[in-house]
Structures are given as structure tokens and as C-alpha cells.
C-alpha positions in Angstrom: -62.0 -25.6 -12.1 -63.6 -26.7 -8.6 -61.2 -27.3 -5.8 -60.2 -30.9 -5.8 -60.7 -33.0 -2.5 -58.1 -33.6 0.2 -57.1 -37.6 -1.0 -55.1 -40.4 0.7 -52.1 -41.8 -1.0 -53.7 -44.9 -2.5 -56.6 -42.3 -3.9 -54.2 -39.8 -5.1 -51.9 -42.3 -7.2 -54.9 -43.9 -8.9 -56.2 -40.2 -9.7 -52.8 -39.6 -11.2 -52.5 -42.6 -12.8 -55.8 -41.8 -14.3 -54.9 -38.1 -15.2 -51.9 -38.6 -16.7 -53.4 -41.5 -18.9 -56.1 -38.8 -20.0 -53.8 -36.1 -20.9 -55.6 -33.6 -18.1 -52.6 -31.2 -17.6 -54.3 -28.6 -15.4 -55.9 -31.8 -13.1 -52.4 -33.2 -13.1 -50.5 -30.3 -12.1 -53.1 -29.7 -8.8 -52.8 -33.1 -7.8 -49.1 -33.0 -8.3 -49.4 -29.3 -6.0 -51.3 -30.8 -3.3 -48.9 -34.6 -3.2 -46.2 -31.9 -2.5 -48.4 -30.3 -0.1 -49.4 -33.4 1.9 -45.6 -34.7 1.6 -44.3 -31.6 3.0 -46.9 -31.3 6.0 -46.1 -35.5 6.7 -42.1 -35.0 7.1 -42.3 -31.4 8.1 -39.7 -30.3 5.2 -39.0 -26.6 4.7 -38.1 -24.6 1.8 -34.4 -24.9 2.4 -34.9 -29.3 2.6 -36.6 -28.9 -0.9 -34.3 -26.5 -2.4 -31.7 -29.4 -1.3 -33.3 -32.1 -3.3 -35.2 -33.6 -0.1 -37.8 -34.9 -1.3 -40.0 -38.0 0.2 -39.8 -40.8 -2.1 -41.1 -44.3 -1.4 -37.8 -45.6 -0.9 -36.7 -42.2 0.7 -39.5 -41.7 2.6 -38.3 -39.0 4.7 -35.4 -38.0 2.5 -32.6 -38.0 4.4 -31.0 -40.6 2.0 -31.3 -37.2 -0.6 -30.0 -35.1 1.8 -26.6 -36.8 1.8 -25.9 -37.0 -1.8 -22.9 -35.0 -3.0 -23.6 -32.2 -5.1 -22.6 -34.1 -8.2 -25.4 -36.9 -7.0 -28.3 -34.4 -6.3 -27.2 -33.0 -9.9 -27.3 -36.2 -11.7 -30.8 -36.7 -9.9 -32.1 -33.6 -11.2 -31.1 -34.5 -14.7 -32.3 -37.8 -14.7 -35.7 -36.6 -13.4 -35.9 -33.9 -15.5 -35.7 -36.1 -18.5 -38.0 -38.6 -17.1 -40.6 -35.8 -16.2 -40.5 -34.5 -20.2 -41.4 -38.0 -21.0 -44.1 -37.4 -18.3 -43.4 -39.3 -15.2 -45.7 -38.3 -12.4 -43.0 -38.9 -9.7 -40.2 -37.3 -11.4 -42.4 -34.2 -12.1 -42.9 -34.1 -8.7 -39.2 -34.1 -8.0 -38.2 -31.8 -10.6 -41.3 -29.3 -9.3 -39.2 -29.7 -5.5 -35.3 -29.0 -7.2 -36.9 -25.8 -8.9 -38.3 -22.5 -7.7 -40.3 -22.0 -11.1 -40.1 -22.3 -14.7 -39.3 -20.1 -17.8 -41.1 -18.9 -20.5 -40.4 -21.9 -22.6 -41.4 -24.5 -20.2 -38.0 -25.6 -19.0 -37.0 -25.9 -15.4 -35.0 -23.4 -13.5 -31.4 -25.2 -13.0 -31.2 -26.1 -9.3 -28.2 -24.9 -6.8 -26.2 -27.8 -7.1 -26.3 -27.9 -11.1 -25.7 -24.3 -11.3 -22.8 -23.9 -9.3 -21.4 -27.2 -10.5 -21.4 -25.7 -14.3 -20.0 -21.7 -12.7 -17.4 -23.8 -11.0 -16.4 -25.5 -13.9 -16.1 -22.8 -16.4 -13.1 -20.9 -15.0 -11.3 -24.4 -15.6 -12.1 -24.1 -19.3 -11.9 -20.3 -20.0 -10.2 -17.0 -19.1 -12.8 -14.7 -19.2 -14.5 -15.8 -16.0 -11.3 -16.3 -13.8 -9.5 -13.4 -14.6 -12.0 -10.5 -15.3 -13.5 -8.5 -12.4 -16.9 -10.5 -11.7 -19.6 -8.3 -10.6 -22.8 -9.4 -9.7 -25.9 -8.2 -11.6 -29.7 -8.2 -10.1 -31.2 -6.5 -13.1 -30.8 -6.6 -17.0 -29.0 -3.1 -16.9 -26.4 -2.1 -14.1 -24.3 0.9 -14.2 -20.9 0.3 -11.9 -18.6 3.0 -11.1 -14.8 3.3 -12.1 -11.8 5.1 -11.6 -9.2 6.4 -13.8 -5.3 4.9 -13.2 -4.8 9.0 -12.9 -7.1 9.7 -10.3 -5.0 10.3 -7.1 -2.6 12.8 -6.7 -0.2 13.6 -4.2 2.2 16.8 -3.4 4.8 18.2 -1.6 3.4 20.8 0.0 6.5 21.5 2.5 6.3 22.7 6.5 3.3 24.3 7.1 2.4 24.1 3.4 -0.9 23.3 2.8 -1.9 20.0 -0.1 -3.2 20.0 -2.7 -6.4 17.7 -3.4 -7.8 16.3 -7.0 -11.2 15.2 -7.1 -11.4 11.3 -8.5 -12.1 10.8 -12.1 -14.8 8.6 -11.9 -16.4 7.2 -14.3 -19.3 5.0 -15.6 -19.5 1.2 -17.1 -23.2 0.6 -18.5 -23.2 -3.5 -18.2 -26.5 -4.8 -20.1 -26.9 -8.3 -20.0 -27.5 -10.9 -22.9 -28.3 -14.4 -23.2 -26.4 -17.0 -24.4 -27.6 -20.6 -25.3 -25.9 -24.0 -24.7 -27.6 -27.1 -26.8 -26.4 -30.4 -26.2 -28.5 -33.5 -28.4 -27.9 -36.7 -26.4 -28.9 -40.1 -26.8 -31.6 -40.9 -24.6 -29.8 -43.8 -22.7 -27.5 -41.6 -21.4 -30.0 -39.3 -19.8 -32.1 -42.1 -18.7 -29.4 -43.7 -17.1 -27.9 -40.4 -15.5 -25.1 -41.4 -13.1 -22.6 -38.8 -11.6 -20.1 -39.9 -14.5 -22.1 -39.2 -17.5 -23.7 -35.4 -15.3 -19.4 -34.6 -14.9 -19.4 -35.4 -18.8 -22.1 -33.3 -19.5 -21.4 -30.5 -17.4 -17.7 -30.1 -18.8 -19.1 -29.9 -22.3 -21.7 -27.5 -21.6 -19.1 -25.5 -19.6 -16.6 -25.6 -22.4 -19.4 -24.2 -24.6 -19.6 -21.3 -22.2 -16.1 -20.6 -21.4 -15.0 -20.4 -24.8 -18.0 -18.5 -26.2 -17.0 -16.1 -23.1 -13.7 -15.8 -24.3 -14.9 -15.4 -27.7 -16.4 -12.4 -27.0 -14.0 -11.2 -24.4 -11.0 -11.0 -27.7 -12.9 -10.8 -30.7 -16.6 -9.4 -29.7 -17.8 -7.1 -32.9 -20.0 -5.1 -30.8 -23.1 -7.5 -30.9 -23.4 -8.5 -28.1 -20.1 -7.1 -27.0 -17.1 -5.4 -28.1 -13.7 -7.2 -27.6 -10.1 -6.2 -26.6 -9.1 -7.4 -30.1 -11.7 -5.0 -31.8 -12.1 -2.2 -29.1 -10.7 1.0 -31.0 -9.6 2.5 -27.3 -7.4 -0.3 -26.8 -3.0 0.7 -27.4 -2.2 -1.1 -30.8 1.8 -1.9 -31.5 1.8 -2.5 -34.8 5.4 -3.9 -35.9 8.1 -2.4 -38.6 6.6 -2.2 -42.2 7.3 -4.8 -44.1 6.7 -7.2 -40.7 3.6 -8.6 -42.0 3.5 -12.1 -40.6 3.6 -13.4 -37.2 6.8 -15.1 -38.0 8.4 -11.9 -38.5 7.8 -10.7 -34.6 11.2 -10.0 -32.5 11.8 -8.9 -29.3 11.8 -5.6 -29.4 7.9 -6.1 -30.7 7.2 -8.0 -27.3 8.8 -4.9 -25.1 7.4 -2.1 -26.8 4.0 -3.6 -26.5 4.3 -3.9 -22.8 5.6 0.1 -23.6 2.2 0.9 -25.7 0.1 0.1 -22.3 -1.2 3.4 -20.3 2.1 4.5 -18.1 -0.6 5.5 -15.3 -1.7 1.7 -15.3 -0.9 -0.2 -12.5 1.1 -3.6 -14.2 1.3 -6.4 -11.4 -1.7 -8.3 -12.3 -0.6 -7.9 -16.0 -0.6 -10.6 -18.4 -0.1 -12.1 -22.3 -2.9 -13.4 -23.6 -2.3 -15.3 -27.6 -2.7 -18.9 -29.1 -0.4 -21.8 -27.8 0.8 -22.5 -31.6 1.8 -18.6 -31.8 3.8 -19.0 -28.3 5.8 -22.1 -29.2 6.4 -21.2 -33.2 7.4 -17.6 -32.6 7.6 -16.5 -29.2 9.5 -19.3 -27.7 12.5 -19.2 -30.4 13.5 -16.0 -30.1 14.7 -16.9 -26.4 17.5 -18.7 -27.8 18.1 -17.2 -30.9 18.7 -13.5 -29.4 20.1 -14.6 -26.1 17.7 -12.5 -24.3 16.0 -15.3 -21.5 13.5 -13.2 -21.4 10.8 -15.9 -21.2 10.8 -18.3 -17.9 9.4 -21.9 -17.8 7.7 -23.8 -15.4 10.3 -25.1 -12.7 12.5 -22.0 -13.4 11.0 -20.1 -10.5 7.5 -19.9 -12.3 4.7 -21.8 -12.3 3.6 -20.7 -15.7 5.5 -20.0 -18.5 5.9 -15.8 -18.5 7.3 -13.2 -20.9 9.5 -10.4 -19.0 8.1 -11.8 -15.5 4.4 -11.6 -16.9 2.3 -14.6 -16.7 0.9 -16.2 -20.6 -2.3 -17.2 -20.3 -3.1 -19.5 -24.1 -6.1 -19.0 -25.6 -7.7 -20.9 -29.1 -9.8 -17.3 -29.3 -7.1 -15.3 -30.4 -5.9 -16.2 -34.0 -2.8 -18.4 -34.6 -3.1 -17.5 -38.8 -0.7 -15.6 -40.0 -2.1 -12.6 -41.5 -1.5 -8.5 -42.2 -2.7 -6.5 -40.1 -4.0 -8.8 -37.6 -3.8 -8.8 -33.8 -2.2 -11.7 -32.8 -1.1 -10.9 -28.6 -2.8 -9.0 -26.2 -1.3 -7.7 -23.1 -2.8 -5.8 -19.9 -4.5 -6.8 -16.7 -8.3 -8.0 -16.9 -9.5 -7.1 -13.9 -10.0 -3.6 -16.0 -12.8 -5.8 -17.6 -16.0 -5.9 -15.9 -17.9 -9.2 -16.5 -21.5 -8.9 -15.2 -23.1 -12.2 -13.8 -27.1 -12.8 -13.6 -26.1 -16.5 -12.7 -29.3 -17.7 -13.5 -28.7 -20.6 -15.7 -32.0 -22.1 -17.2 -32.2 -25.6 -18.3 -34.7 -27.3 -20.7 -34.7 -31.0 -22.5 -36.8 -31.6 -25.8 -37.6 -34.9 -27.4 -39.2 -33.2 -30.5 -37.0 -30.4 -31.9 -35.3 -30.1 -34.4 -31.6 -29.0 -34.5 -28.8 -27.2 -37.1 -25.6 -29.0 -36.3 -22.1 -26.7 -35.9 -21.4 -26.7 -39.5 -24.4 -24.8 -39.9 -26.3 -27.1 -42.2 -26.5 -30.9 -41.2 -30.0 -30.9 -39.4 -30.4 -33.3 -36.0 -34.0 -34.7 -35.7 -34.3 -35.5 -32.2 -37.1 -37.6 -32.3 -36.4 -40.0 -35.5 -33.2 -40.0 -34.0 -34.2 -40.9 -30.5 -32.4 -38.3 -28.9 -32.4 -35.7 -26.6 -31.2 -32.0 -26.2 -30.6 -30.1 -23.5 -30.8 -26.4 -23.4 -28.7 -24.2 -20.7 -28.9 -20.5 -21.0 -27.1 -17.6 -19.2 -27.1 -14.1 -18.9 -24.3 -12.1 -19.0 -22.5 -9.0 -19.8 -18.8 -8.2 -20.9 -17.4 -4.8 -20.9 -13.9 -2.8 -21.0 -15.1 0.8 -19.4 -13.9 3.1 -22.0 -11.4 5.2 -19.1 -9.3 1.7 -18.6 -9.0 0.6 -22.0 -5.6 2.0 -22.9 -4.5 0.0 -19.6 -4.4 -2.7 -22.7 -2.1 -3.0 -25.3 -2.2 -5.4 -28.6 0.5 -6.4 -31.1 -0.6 -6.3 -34.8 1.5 -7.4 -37.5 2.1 -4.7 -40.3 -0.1 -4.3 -43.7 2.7 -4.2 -45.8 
């Protein structure tokens, strides 16, 4: 296509206008280039002004006004013009094209600073696997971190003039391969045309809740696809209570110590913690405090600020089952920061008008354009792993199978 001519504003909106009337995607999108272009060259904005939501409008002419917004404002002005530029609005096109640094494979807009870490920051609030696992960043698909055994220093008493004796480290390697995971949220389309920094916050706790708890999801109960959980990782210590202790309500005190007992005697215990459903704590758990005497379980106020069990921190958890059942793990124990939870932190965010959509139950379909809403798409990739070497720094209580 020839190169189009350098315009003036008044030529280049009417050229726009006429563009977008016409459908002319390729004309559109050079026209939109080049308005950046010219804007840019006008106010003398950088890379690091755009990547900060400056962007010229008529109202903001040389957009200092965007400069100032909170990070929950720039946010709400990305998702408001992100909708608006699906619906094909020249301007907000142009703004989205200035929050971004490109687009994916599916035509949705790469999430901007201020949304992504506004939904990372979020996600800890909601879920465990985040906050307490060790984060490591990944700049690739497949990264291979190093670890070391609890056993892997020794030391010696050699005596005077005695010479030490050294160990080599046990090191060993954690293989983290990233997948994606896929937020959708439908919306009515008032709400995203109307975007204000109350209805973004709503939106980013839900999509963050969808996160967290699919994190956590796989963290306990992954089934190898994508990843294999502490619940279902066959290296992982199992105390399995007294036969004939086949239900949760059955669990005693002694159950509680000896799976503190099961974890690796090499493992290093301070950054331990229990890790089981709230219903499980307050039925089963909780009793037992006054019905054996023991006061082995503190309370907030009582020189905690959590509840604990034995001076370890409980940490609650809807991802761990609270049904009774034989044979099931019910309580984990052990410190996650012997999980390694690789971070792409490249969140990816895309709205559709026209899809269609399965709801949760897996069968009631959402049409999003008879029923005039929108969804919004956020992906991440990520990778959960226990390396093999620091499993049995874990310990889980299963109930008996008869």
C-alpha cells in the first residue's frame, strides 16, 4: 500500500472518520500509527510517558492530567478504552495502542503496568500459593533452578591440629515449564462503558480470586496436568491415622504431632505451617483443645496473630477437602518456600462482544451478543513445582481405609 501523506489534524480526523466508516483496517491502523507519531513529536513524549498512560487527548492535550491518575485510575482508563476500542473507537484505539507494547495472537491487548501489577498485587490477598511459595521469576517457557538438599552441609570435630572434613552439596535440579491459565469474566456492557475505579477494583478482585484459587487448586490437589500437588505428590510423608480412623471426626492429637513427626528430620521447621479447610479446623481440630486439655492450639490475642497448632501458623484453604472420607488427605503440613512457583507475569487481556461462553456448571451457554454483554479474557503463565529432593520436607494426614 503507498505511503500515506504527512496530514494536519483537521485532515487526519476526517480521513479516519472516513476509514473507519469504510471498514479499511490496514488504512485505519497507518493513520492511527502516524496520529501517534505526530502526537508524540508535538508534546515530545517518550516511551516511558506512553507506557504511563500519557497520552495527548483533546481535553489532555499534553497529558499531564493522565500522568497523575492513580494506578487504579490509569487502570480503569485502559479498561474503558479497551472496550470502547473493540466497539471500534478511533480515539480509544489510539489510547489502548499507547497503554500496550503489542498484541497477542488472538488480537487482545497486552495488559498495561498498572493493570498487571494491580491484579499480582491482589492475588496474594485471595490465595496461598503466591504469598507463601518461593516466587522465581521466569524469562522463558522452560527454566531449570538449582536446589539443595536439607542434608547438604556437614560439619566435624576434627580436634587440635586435626584437619575437617568437607561434603560436597547435594544439589539438585527443579525443571519449571510454564502453562497458561485463562480468566473469563461476561459483563454487562454498561459496566465496562462506564468503567470507574469502583467497578476496575470489582473486577480486578474477581479475576484475582479466579487466579488465586485455581493457583491453590493446583498447589494441593494438581493431578500432574498441568502440575502435580502436595496432596497427590507420591514423595510427599503421608500419616495415615489408626485403622479403623476412617473419618475426619475420628482425628486426635496424637494424629496432629506425629504428622509434624512424619516431616524430613533434616528439614529446617521455622517457616512451617498447617494448611486444611476452615470447617475441618473449627469441627475437629479446635475441640480437641478442650476436650484433652492439651492447649495446644493458640488464638489470636493469646500471643499470636493467627490461630497456630503447636506454635505453627494455620493457613485455611477451600482447596483442601472438608468431606469426610477414607483414605483422604485432609491437613498438610511443611514450609512452602520448598515450592518453587515460576512467574512469566505477563498477563494478556482481551474483550469479545461476539463469543460465545459455557457457564461454571459446564452446560448453561452465555451468548454475549444476544445478551449484550461482554467478556473479558486475562491469561497468565505460570509454573508450580515441589523439586523432588524437598518433598519429604512435607508431611500430610490421611484418614484410614478401614
Amino acid at each position: 500500500m503507498p505511503k500515506i501523506k504527512e496530514l494536519n489534524n483537521e485532515e487526519s480526523i476526517k480521513k479516519l472518520t472516513e476509514a473507519v466508516s469504510k471498514g479499511v483496517t490496514e488504512d485505519l491502523n497507518e493513520l492511527v500509527n502516524q496520529k501517534l507519531e505526530t502526537f508524540k513529536k508535538e508534546t515530545n513524549l517518550d516511551k516511558v510517558d506512553l507506557k504511563h498512560l500519557a497520552f495527548p487527548t483533546e481535553d489532555d492535550p499534553t497529558g499531564e492530567k493522565k500522568l497523575a491518575l492513580t494506578r487504579k485510575e490509569k487502570a480503569a482508563e485502559f479498561i474503558k478504552h479497551s472496550f470502547r476500542a473493540k466497539q471500534g473507537s478511533a480515539e480509544s484505539i489510539a489510547q489502548v495502542k499507547s497503554m500496550t507494547e503489542g498484541t497477542d495472537e488472538d488480537g487482545g491487548f497486552l495488559v498495561s503496568e498498572e493493570v498487571r501489577n494491580e491484579i499480582v498485587r491482589l492475588v496474594p490477598t485471595f490465595g496461598i500459593a503466591r504469598r507463601l511459595c518461593r516466587v522465581v521469576p521466569m524469562n522463558k517457557e522452560t527454566q531449570t533452578w538449582p536446589t539443595l538438599s536439607a542434608a547438604s552441609n556437614t560439619v566435624t570435630w576434627p580436634g587440635e591440629g586435626g584437619k575437617g572434613t568437607s561434603k560436597k552439596h547435594t544439589v539438585g535440579l527443579v525443571q519449571l515449564n510454564a502453562k497458561k491459565a485463562v480468566a473469563l469474566t461476561p459483563f454487562a456492557n454498561e459496566l465496562l462503558e462506564d468503567a470507574d475505579v469502583g467497578v476496575v477494583q470489582v473486577l480486578f478482585e474477581l479475576i484475582a480470586e479466579q487466579f488465586a484459587g485455581e493457583e491453590d487448586n493446583q498447589l494441593f490437589n494438581g493431578v500432574g496436568s498441568p502440575f502435580t500437588g502436595l496432596l497427590t505428590d507420591s514423595n510427599v510423608n503421608v500419616q495415615t491415622m489408626p485403622s479403623t480412623k476412617t473419618a475426619f471426626s475420628d482425628v486426635v492429637v496424637g494424629d496432629l504431632s506425629g504428622t509434624v513427626g512424619a516431616v524430613n528430620e533434616d528439614a529446617a521447621l521455622d517457616n512451617a505451617a498447617w494448611f486444611m479447610s476452615r470447617t475441618v479446623f473449627f469441627t475437629h481440630i479446635v475441640p480437641l483443645n478442650t476436650s484433652s486439655n492439651q492447649k495446644f492450639i493458640t488464638f489470636p490475642g493469646n500471643g499470636s496473630s493467627q490461630f497456630t497448632i503447636f506454635g505453627y501458623p494455620v493457613h485455611f484453604t477451600s482447596k483442601i477437602t472438608s468431606t469426610s472420607a477414607v483414605s483422604t488427605k485432609f491437613i498438610a503440613f511443611g514450609d512452602l518456600r520448598n515450592v518453587f512457583f515460576g512467574d512469566r507475569r505477563q498477563l494478556q487481556l482481551a474483550i469479545s462482544q461476539d463469543a460465545t461462553m459455557t457457564d461454571t456448571d459446564g452446560s448453561t451457554t452465555i451468548n454475549l451478543f444476544e445478551q449484550d454483554l461482554s467478556a473479558l479474557r486475562v491469561t497468565e503463565r505460570v509454573a508450580i513445582k515441589t523439586p523432588s529432593n524437598l518433598a519429604t520436607a512435607f508431611a500430610v494426614l490421611k484418614t484410614a481405609a478401614s
